[in-house]
C-alpha positions as CSV (number, residue, x, y, z in Angstrom):
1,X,4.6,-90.9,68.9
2,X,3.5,-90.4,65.3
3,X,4.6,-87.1,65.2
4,X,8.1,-87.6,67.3
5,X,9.0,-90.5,64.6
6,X,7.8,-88.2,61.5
7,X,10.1,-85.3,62.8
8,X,13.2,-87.4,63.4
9,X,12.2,-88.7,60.1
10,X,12.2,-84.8,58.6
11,X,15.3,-83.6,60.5
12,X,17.4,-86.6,59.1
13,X,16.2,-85.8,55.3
14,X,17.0,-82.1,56.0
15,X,20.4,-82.9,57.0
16,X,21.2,-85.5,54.7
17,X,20.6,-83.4,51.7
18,X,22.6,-80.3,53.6
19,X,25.5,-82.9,53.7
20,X,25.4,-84.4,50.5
21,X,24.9,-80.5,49.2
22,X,28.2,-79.3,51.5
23,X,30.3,-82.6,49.4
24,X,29.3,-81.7,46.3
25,X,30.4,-77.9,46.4
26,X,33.9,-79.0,48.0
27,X,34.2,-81.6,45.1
28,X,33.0,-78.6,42.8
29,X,36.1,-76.4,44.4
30,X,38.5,-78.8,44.2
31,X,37.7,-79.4,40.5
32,X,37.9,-75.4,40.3
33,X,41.4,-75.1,42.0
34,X,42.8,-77.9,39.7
35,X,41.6,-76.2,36.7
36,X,42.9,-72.9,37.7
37,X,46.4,-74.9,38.4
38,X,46.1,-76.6,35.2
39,X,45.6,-73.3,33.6
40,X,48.5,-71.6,34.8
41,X,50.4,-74.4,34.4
42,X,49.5,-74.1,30.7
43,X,50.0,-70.5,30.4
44,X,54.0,-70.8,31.6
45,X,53.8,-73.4,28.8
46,X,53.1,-71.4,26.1
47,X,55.1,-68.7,27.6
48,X,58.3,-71.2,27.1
49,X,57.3,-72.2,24.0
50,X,57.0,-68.6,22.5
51,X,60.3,-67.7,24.2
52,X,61.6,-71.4,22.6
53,X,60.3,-69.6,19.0
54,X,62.2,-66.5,19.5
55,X,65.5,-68.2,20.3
56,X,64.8,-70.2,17.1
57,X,64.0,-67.2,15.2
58,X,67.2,-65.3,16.6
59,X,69.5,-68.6,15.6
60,X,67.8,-68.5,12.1
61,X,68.9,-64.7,11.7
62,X,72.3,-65.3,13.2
63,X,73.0,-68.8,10.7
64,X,71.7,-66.5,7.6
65,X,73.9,-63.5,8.6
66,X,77.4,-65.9,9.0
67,X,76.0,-67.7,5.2
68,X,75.8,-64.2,3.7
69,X,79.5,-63.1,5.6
70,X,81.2,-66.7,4.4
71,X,79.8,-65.7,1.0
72,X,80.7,-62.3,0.6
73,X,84.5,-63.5,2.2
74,X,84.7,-66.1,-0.4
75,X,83.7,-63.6,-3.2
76,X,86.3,-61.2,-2.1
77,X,89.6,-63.8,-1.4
78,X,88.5,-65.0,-5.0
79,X,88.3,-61.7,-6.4
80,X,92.0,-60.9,-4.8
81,X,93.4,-64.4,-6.3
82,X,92.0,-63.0,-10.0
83,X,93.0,-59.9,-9.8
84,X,96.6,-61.3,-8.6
85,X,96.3,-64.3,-11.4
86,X,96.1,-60.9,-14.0
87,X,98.8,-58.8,-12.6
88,X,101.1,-62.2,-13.0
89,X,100.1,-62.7,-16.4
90,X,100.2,-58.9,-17.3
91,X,104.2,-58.8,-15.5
92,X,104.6,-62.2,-17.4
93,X,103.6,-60.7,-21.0
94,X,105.5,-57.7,-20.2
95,X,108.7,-59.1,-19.8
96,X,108.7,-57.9,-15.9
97,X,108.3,-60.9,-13.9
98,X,111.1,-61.9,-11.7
99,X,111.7,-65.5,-12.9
């Protein structure tokens, strides 16, 4: 009888601790297929945000080319007025000028 109530004893502890072992590597797979998830979920992340930086970088090359065309514009209509400002005065001093 001893023996009968020390083996039911054994096989229970057996599979006990081959049940508690099988919860704890499920738990330690679902941890592992979060992190995976998380990781990829990460990694599209910072695929974004490096494609966010090279539109930024694109608009900052685009804004500085318009500034320098505006500029270089501006220079030239106000080179045009001088140069017509001078051939007044020069038609004006030289007696030419239609008024």
């Amino acid at each position: 009888m001893k023996r009968s109530i020390l083996m039911l004893a054994m096989f229970f502890t057996l599979s006990t601790a081959f049940t508690s072992c099988r919860e704890v590597n499920e738990e330690e797979d679902e941890m592992e297929m979060e992190g995976e998830e998380m990781e990829r979920e990460m990694e599209g992340e910072m695929q974004e945000m490096d494609d966010d930086m090279d539109n930024v970088g694109e608009d900052i090359e685009d804004a500085a080319n318009d500034a320098g065309d505006a500029v270089e514009n501006a220079a030239n209509e106000t080179g045009d007025a001088v140069e017509d400002a001078a051939n007044e005065v020069e038609e004006e001093v030289e007696g030419d000028d239609d008024y």
